[in-house]
TISEBA-826840 format. One record per residue (C-alpha): y negated, x, z; chain. Coordinates in steps of 0.02 Angstrom, whole numbers. Example, Ala and Ser with C-alpha at 12.3 -4.5 7.8 and 13.67 -1.06 7.14 Angstrom:
BEGIN
+--------+--------+--------+--------+
!      Y !      X !      Z ! chaine !
+--------+--------+--------+--------+
!    225 !    615 !    390 !      A !
!     53 !    684 !    357 !      A !
+--------+--------+--------+--------+
END
This chain:
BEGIN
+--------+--------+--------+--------+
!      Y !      X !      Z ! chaine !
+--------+--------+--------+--------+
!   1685 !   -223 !  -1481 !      A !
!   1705 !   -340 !  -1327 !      A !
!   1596 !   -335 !  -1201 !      A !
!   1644 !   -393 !  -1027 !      A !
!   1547 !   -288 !   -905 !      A !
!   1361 !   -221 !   -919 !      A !
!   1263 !   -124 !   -797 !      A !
!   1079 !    -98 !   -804 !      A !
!    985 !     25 !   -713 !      A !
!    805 !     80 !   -691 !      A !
!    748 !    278 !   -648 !      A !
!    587 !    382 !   -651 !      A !
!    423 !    326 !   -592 !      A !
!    371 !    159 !   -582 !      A !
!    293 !     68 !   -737 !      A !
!    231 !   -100 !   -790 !      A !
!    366 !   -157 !   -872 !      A !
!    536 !   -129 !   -758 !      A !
!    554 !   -319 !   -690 !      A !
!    522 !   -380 !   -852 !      A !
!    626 !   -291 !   -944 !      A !
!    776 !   -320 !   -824 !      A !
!    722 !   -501 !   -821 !      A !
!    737 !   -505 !  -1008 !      A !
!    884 !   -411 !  -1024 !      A !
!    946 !   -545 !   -895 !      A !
!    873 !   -664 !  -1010 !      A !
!    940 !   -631 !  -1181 !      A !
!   1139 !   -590 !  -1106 !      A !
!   1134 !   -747 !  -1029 !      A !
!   1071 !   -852 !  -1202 !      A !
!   1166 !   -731 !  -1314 !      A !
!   1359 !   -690 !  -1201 !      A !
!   1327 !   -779 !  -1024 !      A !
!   1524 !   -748 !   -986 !      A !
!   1470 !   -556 !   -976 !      A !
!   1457 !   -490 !   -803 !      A !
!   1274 !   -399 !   -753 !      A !
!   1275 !   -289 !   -628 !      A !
!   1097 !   -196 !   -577 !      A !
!   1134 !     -2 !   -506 !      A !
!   1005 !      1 !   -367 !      A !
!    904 !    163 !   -383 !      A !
!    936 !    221 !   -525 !      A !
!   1044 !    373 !   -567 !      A !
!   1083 !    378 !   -383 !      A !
!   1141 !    205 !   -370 !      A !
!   1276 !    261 !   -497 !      A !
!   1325 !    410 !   -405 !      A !
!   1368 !    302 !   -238 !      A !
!   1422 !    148 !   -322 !      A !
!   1266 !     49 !   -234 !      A !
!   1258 !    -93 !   -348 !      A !
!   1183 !   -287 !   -346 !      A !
!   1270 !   -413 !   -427 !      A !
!   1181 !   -541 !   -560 !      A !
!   1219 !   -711 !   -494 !      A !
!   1192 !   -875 !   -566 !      A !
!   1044 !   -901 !   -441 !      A !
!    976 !   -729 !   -534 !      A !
!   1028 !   -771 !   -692 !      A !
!    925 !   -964 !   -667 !      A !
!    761 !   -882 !   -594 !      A !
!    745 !   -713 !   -693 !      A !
!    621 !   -748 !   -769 !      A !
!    517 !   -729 !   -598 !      A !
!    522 !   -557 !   -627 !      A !
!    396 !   -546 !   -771 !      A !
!    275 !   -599 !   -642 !      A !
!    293 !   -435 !   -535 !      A !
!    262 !   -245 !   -536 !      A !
!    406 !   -138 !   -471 !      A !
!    588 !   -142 !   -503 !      A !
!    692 !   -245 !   -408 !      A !
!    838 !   -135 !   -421 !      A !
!    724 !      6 !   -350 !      A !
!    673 !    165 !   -447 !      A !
!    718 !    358 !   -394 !      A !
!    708 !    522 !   -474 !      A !
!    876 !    611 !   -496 !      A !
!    917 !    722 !   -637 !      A !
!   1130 !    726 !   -651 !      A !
!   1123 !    900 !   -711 !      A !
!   1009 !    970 !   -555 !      A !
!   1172 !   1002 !   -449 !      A !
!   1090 !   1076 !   -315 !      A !
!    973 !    958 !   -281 !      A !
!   1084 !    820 !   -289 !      A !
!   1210 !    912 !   -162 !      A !
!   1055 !    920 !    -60 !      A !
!   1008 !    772 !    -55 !      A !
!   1197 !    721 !    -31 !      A !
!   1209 !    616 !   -173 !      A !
!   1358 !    751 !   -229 !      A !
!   1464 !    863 !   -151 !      A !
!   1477 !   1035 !   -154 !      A !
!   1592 !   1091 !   -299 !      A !
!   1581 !    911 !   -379 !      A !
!   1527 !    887 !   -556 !      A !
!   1386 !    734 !   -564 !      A !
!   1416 !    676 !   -727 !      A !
!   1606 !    649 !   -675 !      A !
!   1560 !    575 !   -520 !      A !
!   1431 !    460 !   -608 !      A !
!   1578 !    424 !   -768 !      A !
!   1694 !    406 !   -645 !      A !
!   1585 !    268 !   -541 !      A !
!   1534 !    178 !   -715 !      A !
!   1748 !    172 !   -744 !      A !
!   1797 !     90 !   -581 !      A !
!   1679 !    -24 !   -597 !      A !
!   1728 !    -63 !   -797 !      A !
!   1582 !    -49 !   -866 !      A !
!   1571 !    -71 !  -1061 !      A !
!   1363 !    -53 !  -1083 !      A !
!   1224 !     16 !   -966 !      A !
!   1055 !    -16 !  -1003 !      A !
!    939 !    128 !   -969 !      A !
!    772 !     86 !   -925 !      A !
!    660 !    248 !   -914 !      A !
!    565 !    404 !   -990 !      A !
!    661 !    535 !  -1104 !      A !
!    748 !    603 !   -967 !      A !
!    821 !    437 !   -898 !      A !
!    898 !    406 !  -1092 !      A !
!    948 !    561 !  -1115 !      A !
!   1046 !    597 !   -961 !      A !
!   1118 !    417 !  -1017 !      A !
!   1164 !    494 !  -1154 !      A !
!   1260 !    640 !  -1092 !      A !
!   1367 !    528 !   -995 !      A !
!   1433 !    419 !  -1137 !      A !
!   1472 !    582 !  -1223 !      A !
!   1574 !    638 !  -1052 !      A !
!   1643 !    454 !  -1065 !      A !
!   1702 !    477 !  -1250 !      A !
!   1767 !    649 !  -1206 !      A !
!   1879 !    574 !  -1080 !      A !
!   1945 !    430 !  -1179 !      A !
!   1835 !    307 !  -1107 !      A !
!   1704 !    209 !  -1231 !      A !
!   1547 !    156 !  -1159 !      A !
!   1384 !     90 !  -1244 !      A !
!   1201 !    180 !  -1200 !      A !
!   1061 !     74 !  -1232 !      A !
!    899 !    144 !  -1173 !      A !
!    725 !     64 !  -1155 !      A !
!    585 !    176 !  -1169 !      A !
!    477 !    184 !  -1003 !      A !
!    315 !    284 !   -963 !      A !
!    146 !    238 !   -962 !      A !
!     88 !    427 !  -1011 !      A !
!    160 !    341 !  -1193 !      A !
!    241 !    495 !  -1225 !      A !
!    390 !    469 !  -1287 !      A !
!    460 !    548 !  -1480 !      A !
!    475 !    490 !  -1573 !      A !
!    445 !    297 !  -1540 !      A !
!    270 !    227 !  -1583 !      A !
!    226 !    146 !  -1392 !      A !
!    341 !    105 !  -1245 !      A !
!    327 !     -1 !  -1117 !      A !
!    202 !    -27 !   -991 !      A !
!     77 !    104 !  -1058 !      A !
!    -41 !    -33 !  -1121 !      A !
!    -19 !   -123 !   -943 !      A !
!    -61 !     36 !   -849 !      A !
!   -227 !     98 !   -970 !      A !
!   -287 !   -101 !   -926 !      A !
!   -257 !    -89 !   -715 !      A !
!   -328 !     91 !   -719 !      A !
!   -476 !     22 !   -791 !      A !
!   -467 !   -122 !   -677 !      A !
!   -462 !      8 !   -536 !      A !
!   -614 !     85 !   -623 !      A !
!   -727 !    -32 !   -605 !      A !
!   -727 !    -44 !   -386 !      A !
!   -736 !    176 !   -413 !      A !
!   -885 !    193 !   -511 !      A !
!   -975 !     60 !   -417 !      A !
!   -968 !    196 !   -300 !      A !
!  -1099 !    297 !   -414 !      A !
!  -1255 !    220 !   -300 !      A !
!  -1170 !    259 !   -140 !      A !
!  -1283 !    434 !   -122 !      A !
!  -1380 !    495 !   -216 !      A !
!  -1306 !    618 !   -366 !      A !
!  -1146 !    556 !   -345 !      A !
!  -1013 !    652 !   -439 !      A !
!   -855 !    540 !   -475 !      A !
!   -684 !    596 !   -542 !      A !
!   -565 !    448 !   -593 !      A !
!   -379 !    541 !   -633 !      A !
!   -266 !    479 !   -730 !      A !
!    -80 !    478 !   -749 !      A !
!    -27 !    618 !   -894 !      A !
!     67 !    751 !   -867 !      A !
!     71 !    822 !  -1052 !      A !
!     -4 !    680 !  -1142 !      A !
!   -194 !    621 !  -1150 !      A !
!   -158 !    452 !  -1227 !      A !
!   -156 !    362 !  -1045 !      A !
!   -338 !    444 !  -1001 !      A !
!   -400 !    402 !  -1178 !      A !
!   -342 !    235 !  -1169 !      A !
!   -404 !    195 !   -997 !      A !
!   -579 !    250 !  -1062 !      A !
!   -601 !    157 !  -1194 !      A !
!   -524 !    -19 !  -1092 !      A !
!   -645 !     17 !   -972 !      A !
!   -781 !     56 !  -1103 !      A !
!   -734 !   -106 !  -1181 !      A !
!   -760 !   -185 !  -1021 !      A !
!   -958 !   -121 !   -987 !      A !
!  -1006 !   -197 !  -1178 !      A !
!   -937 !   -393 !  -1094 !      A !
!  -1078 !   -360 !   -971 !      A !
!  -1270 !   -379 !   -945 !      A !
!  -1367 !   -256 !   -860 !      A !
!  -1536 !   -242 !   -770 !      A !
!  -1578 !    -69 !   -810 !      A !
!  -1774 !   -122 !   -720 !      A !
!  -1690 !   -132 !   -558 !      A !
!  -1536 !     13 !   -544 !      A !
!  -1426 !    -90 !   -654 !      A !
!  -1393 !     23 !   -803 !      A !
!  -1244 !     61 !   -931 !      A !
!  -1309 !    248 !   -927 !      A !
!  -1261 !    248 !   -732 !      A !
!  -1095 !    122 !   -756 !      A !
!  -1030 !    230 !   -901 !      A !
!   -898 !    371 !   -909 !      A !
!   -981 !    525 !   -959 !      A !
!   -851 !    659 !   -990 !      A !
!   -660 !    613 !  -1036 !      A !
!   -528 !    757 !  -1030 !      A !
!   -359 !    773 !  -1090 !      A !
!   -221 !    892 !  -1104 !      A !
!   -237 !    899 !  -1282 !      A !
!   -414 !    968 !  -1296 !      A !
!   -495 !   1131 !  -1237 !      A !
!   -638 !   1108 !  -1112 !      A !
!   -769 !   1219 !  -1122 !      A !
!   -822 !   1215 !   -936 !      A !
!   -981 !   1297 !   -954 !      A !
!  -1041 !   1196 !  -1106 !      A !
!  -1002 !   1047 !  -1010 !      A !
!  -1067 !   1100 !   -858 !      A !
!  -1231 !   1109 !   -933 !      A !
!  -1215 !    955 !  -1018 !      A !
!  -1192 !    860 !   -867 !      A !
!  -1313 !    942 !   -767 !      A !
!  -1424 !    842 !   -898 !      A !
!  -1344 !    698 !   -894 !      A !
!  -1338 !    714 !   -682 !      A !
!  -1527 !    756 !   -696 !      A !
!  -1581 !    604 !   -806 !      A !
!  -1459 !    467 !   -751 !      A !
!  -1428 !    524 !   -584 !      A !
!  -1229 !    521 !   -575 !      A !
!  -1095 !    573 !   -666 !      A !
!   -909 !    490 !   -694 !      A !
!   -785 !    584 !   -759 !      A !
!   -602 !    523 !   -830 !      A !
!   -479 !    671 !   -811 !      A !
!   -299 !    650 !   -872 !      A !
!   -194 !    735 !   -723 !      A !
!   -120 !    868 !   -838 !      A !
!   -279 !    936 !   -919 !      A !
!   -318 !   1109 !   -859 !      A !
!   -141 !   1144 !   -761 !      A !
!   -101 !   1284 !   -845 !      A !
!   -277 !   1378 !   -787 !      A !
!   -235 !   1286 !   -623 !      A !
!    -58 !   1352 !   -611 !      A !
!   -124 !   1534 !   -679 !      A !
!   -238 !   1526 !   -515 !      A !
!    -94 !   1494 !   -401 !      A !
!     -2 !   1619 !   -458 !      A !
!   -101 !   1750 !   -477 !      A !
!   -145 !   1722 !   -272 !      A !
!     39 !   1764 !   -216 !      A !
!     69 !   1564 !   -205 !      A !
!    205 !   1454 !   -242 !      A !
!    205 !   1334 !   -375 !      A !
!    284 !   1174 !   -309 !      A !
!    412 !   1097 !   -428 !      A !
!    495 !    932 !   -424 !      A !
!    693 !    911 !   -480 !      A !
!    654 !    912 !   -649 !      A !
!    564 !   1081 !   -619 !      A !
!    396 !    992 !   -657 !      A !
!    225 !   1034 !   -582 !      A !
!    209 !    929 !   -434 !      A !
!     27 !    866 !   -473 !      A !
!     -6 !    790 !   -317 !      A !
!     22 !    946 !   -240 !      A !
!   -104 !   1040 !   -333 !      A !
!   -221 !    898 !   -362 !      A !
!   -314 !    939 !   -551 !      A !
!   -426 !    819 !   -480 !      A !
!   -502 !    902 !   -326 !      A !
!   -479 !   1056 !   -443 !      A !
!   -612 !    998 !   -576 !      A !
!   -735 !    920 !   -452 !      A !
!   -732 !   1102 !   -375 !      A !
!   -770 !   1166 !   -562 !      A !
!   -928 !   1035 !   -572 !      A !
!  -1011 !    998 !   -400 !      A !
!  -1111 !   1156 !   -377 !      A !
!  -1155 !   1170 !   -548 !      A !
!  -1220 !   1007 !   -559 !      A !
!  -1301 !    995 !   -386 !      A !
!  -1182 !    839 !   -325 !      A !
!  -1239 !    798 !   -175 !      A !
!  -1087 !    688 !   -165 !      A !
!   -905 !    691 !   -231 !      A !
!   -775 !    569 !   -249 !      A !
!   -596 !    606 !   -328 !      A !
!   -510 !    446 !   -355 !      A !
!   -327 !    427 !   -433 !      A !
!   -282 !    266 !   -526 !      A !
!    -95 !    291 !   -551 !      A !
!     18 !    218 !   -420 !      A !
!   -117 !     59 !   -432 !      A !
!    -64 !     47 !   -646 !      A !
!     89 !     98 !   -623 !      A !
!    151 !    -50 !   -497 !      A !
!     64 !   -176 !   -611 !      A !
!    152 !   -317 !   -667 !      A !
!    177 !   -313 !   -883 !      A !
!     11 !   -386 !   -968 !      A !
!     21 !   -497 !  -1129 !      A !
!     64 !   -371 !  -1237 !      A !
!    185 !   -279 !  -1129 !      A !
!    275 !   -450 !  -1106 !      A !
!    280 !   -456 !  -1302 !      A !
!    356 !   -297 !  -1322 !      A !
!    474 !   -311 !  -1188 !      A !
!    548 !   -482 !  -1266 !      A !
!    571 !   -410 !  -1428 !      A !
!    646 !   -244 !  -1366 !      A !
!    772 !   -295 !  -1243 !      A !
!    794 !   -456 !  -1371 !      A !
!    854 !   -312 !  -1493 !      A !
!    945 !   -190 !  -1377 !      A !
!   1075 !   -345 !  -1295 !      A !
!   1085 !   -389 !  -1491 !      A !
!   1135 !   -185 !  -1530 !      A !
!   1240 !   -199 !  -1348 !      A !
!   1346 !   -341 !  -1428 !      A !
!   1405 !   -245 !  -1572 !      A !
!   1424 !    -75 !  -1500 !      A !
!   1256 !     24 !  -1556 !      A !
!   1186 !    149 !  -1460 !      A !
!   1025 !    227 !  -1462 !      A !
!    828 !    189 !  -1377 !      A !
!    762 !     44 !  -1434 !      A !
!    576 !     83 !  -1492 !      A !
!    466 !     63 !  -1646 !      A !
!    520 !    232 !  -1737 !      A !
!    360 !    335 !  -1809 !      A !
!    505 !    411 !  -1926 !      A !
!    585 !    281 !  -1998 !      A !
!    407 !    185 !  -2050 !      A !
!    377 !    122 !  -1871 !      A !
!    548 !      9 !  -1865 !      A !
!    620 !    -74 !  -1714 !      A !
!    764 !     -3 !  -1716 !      A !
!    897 !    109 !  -1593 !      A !
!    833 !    254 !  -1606 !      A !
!    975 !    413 !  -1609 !      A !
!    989 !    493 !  -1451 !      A !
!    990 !    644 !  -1516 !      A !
!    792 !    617 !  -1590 !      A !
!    728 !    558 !  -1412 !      A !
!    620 !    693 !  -1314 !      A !
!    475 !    673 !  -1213 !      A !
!    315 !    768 !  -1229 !      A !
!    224 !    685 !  -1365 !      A !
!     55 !    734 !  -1375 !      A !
!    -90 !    625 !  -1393 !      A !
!   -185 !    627 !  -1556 !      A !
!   -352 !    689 !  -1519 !      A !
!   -407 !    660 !  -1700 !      A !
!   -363 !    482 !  -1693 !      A !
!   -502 !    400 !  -1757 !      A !
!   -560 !    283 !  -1605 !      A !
!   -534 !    440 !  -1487 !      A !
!   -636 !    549 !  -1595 !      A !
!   -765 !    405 !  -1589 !      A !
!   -783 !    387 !  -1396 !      A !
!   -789 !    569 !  -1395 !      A !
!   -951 !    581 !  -1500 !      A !
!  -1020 !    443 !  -1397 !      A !
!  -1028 !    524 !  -1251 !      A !
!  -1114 !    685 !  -1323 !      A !
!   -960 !    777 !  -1250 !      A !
!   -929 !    958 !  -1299 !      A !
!   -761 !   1060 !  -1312 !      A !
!   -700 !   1219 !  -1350 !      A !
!   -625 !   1279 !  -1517 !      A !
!   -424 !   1253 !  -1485 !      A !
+--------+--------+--------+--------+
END
């Protein structure tokens, strides 16, 4: 296969890892085929749709590898789903009548592209997907190959993608300035939410960074500087039943003898007894494109500290949400490791015509490799048995509900 053209593009919400991984991919095509022309769609899936494209010049290709420094995307991010017609005729990034995944095959033919790099979640590669398979349809070839993008790590059926471990090291980061706040009042209740939608492994993550951050430090327990006060004392996930009462009473204890409580609350756990609410009052349940909860809008955070504060007699409450701080992180250490190797392997699978998301695949005994389209989904669900989860767990005396 020749490859003369490539276009990369990155969609979904922001993670660590975006810059990087277009500055690698920048990178590796210019050590591995620098006569192939880069071009960057600039938001995403809707970049494609209006032909809204940056070029990568020899100035860019010289200096990319500034962008491992920074957070962001600097092709800019958006969320459009190609198969959502109406919102996209909505939004007038279609027009009535028009089929988006000809619009978008016909964009990526004009402008003779041979590979596009996909950097994004499950529904980013798959959509990808669907379009080479309109391409092929239509007697045009075109090469997918997808990165795998979300911090909620929730991607199947590849092992970890990138920027998760970025984002559970910033929200812990973030943690530290929020449950300073625990000596602000008196009884302080404090609820630290996390990115997650469907999968705990952010929350749990964050937790145990920021856990691993209090045993660095000396305290002064004889004069207000304890652990007891600086530690979390309740983590929830999506993955595990919460028995509210149990807990309740647990951390009426805890309130009683340490004199605040932090909680770390994945942003998914407890939307479907959120959502249940909602409904059940007559109100609408608002949905983004993708015909996800919007979780902003219903806030699981406010939700919970509603659940707790009378029950534990907080005289004050603070909801807190790390996300759009991790998210816009630039890639840590071993983000910047992963990134090299993946988009190392994915220009190298580009060259010689292999599709797939490149990820470390739990199926085939946790290989780099591109993993089949076909096998990608997103969803994954945290492991709440895993061993170090189960651990932190016990350590904070916290008690759950049979699932």
């Amino acid at each position: 296969m020749t490859v003369r053209k490539v276009a990369l593009l990155t969609a979904g919400g922001f993670a660590p890892c975006l810059s990087s991984a277009v500055g690698g991919l920048v990178q590796r095509y210019t050590e591995m085929a620098p006569e192939v022309e880069i071009i960057g769609y600039r938001h995403g899936y809707q970049g494609l749709l209006s032909g809204d494209s940056l070029p990568v010049t020899e100035v860019v290709r010289r200096d990319a590898g500034l962008l491992h420094l920074f957070g962001g995307s600097p092709i800019g991010n958006s969320r459009v789903k190609l198969t959502n017609v109406k919102d996209l005729v909505t939004r007038g990034l279609v027009a009535d009548g028009q089929d988006p995944l000809q619009v978008a095959a016909e964009q990526l033919t004009r402008d003779g592209i041979d590979v596009l790099h996909t950097i994004g979640g499950d529904d980013t590669n798959t959509t990808a997907a669907d379009l080479a398979a309109y391409l092929a349809e239509h007697g045009h070839g075109l090469t997918v190959v997808g990165l795998p993008k979300t911090i909620d790590n929730d991607i199947v059926p590849i092992r970890h993608s990138l920027g998760a471990s970025s984002a559970a090291e910033e929200g812990a980061r973030f943690a530290r300035n929020i449950v300073a706040e625990h000596n602000a009042g008196s009884r302080v209740l404090i609820v630290h939410e996390v990115m997650g939608r469907n999968c705990g492994w952010l929350t749990a993550a964050t937790a145990r960074a920021y856990r691993r951050w209090l045993d660095t430090q000396r305290w002064l327990p004889e004069f207000g500087l304890s652990r007891e006060a600086w530690d979390i004392h309740a983590v929830y996930v999506p993955e595990a039943d919460i028995d509210l009462d149990a807990e309740a009473q647990r951390l009426r204890e805890v309130m009683d003898t340490v004199g605040n409580v932090t909680i770390f609350l994945s942003e998914g756990a407890g939307v479907d007894a959120i959502v249940e609410q909602m409904e059940a009052a007559g109100e609408e349940v608002p949905r983004d494109p993708f015909g996800h909860v919007r979780l902003n809008d219903i806030n699981p955070g406010a939700w919970f500290a509603g659940q707790f504060a009378g029950r534990l007699g907080a005289e004050r409450v603070m909801v807190q949400k790390s996300g759009y701080f991790a998210r816009s992180a630039p890639a840590n250490a071993e983000d910047l490791r992963l990134i090299q190797s993946m988009t190392d392997l994915a220009v190298d699978c580009a060259l010689r015509g292999e599709p797939g998301v490149i990820g470390h695949d739990e199926e085939h005994g946790d290989r780099l490799r591109a993993v089949e389209f076909g096998r990608i989904a997103g969803g994954k669900r945290f492991d709440v048995s895993t061993p170090w989860f189960t651990e932190l767990v016990q350590d904070l005396g916290q008690q759950r509900a049979a699932g």
